[in-house]
GUGU-427577 format. One record per residue (C-alpha): chain; x, y, z. Coordinates in steps of 0.02 Angstrom, whole numbers. Each point is the difference from the previous one (the first is absolute). Layout:
// residues N
cadena/px/py/pz
A/X/Y/Z .
...
END
This chain:
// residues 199
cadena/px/py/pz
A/-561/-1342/1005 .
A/141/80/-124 .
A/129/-127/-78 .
A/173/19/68 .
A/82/138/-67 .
A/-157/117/-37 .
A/15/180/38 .
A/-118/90/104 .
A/-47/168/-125 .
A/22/177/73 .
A/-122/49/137 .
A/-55/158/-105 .
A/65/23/-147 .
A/-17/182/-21 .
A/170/4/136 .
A/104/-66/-154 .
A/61/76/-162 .
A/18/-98/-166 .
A/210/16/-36 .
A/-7/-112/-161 .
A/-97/-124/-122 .
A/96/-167/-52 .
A/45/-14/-189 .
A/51/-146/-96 .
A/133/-123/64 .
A/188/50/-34 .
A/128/-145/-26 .
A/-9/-178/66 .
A/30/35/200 .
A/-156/76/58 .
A/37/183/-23 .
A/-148/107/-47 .
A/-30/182/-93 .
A/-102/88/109 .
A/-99/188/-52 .
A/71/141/116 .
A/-143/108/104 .
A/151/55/122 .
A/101/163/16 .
A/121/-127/115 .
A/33/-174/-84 .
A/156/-2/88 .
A/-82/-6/155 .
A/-155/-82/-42 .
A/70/-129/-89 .
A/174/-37/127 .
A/39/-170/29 .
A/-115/-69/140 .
A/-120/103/-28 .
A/-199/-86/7 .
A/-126/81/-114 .
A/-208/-55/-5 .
A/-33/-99/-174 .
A/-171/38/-59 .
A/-73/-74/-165 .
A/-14/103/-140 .
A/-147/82/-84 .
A/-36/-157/-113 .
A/20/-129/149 .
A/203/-26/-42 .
A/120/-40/139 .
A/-20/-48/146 .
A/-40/67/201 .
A/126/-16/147 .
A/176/97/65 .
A/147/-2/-126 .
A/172/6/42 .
A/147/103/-76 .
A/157/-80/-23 .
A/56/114/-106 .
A/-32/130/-131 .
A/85/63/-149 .
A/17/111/-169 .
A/-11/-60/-191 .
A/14/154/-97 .
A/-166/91/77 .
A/-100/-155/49 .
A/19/-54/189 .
A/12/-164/22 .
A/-31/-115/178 .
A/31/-153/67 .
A/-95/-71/119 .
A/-3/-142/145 .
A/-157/-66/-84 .
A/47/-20/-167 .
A/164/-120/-10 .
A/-22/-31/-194 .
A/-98/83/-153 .
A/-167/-102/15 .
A/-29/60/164 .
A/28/186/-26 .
A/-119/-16/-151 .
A/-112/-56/116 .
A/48/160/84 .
A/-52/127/-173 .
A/-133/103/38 .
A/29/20/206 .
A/-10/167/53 .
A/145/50/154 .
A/-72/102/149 .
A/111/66/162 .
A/-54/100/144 .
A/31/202/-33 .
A/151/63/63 .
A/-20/76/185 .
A/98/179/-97 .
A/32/94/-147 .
A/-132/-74/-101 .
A/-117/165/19 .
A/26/43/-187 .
A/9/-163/-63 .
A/-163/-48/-96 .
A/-45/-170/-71 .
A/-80/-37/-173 .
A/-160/-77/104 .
A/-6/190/60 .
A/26/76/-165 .
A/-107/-91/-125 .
A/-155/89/-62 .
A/20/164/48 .
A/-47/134/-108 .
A/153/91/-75 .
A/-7/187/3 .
A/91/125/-120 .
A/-50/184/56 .
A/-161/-51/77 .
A/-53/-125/-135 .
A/-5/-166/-18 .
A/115/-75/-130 .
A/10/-212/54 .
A/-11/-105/114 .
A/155/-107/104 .
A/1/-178/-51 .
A/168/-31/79 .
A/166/27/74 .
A/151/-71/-72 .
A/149/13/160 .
A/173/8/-71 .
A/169/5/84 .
A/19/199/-49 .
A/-178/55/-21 .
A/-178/-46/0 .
A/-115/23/-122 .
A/-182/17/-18 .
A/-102/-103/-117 .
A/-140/126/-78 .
A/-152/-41/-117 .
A/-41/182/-97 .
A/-163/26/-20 .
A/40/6/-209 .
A/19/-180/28 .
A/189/32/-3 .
A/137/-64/160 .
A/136/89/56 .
A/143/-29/141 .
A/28/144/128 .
A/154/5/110 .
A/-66/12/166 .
A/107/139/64 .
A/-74/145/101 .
A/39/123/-145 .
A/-125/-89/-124 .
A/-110/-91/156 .
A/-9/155/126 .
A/-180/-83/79 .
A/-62/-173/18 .
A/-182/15/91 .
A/-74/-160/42 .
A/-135/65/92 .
A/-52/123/-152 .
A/50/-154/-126 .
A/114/101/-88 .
A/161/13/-41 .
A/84/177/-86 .
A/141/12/-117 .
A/92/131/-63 .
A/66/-65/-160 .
A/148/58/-103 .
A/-47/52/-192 .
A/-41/-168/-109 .
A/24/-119/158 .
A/-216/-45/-27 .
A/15/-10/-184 .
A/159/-121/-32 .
A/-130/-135/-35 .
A/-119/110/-80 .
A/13/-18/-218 .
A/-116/131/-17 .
A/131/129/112 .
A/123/-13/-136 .
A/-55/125/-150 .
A/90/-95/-145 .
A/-114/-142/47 .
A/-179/97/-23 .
A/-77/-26/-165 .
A/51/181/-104 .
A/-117/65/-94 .
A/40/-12/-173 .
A/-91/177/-61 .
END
């Protein structure tokens, strides 16, 4: 029989989208950093809104609804406070809880989620360059996380003029990228850094 107060999880899972991961505790009132995977935290993250805590990949945090009561900026780090967590030890209980919502009923035709992203085979004029290890979500632009295949990383903007296809189905992803954008992390890219030869 559950305890009083335990949540009943999602009927299928696959019906929600991951919106954030829970950082480290912020302050002394319960208020949490939390890891944006949403084009809308204004909306996602409203007050009264009620997302799906899952644990994290290691076990961290804990299962059951969460409550909004409200959500704000530091700089570029969103920051939430929650009904369940009244004072800092209970939203470090909270680190490590990954946020899920239902998908929105319109307009989210072109959005894509890291969980659809990651892995896919990045293609530069019909060859593969990397792979996508991530998305980072920002409040002007997203960028893609990419592992080069020189053992190199590189962010991508994730604009239509650099991303023009994202192919699930294929597992690939094409980018047109601007001169340099693949190499920024590169030290071989740079000339001056090459070993000359002294003859």
């Amino acid at each position: 029989m559950p305890q009083p107060g335990a949540e009943t999880p999602p009927r299928d899972d696959r019906e929600q989208v991951r919106v954030a991961r829970i950082g480290k505790p912020h302050g002394i009132h319960g208020e949490v950093t939390v890891q944006v995977f949403t084009d809308e935290p204004g909306e996602r993250f409203s007050p009264g809104a009620v997302l799906q805590g899952r644990r994290g990949g290691q076990g961290a945090g804990r299962d059951g609804t969460l409550t909004v009561v409200r959500a704000r900026w530091n700089k570029d780090i969103l920051l939430l406070a929650l009904e369940e967590a009244a004072d800092r030890n209970q939203a470090e209980a909270l680190r490590g809880t990954e946020l899920f919502a239902e998908p929105e009923e319109a307009g989210e035709d072109d959005a894509w989620y890291e969980e659809d992203l990651v892995g896919l085979a990045v293609m530069v004029d019909g060859t593969k360059v990397g792979t996508v290890t991530g998305l980072v979500t920002g409040e002007v632009q997203d960028l893609l996380e990419v592992e080069l295949d020189g053992g190199t990383s590189a962010l991508v903007p994730f604009v239509e003029e650099i991303v023009p296809e994202v192919d699930p189905e294929s597992g690939t992803i094409t980018l047109t990228p601007p001169p340099g954008l693949l190499t920024l992390n590169d030290p071989t890219a740079d000339g001056s850094s090459a070993a000359e030869d002294p003859a």
